[in-house]
N, C-alpha and C positions, 0 to 999 in steps of 0.2 A: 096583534097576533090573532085576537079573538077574530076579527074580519078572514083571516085567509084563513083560517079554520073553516068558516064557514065556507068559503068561498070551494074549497077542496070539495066541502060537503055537498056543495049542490050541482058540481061535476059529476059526482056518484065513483069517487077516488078513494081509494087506499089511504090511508096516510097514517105514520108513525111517527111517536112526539114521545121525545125524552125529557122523564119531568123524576121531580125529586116527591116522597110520600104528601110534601105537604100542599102541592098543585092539588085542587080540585077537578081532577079531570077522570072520565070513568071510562074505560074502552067499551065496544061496541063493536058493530060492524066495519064502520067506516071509519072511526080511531082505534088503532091501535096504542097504548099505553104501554110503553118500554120505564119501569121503573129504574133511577138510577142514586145512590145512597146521597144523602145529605152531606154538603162539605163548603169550606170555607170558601167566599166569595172569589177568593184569588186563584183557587183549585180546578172551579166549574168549568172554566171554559178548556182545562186540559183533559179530565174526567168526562165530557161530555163528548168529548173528541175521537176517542177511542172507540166506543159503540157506533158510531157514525162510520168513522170509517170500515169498521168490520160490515157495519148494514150495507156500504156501497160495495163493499169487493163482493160480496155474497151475492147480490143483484146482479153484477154485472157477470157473475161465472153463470148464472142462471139464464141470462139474458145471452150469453154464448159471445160476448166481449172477451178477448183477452187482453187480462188485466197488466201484463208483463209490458205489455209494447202503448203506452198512452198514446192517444190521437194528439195534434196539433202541436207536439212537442218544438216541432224548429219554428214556430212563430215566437216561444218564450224563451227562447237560447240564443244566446248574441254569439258568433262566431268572430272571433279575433285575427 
């Protein structure tokens, strides 16, 4: 993870990283640090899910996407 960190960094990129208090990681310019509360292993992956998706709807209303109508929908819908 440590590599595409960096990797983002030497693009000169934004990037936001959802981490719990006890990541050592410090925001700055080009990380941004989304704190998100400590919870049991089994949690995390539904807990982290939610801020993700609120950061990509947000993006893309910004980005002037609308989010109502997904792109490429009829490649993943099997029509009967």
């Amino acid at each position: 993870m440590k590599s595409n960190m960096e990797e983002v960094r030497a693009r000169d990129d934004q990037m936001f990283v959802f981490a719990d208090r006890q990541a050592s990681l410090v925001s700055d310019d080009a990380i941004k640090v989304l704190w998100v509360e400590a919870a049991p292993e089994v949690v995390v992956p539904i807990l982290y899910t939610v801020p993700l998706q609120l950061l990509s709807y947000f993006i893309a209303i910004i980005e002037g996407t609308v989010v109502d109508q997904p792109r490429n929908l009829a490649k993943s819908v099997t029509v009967e």
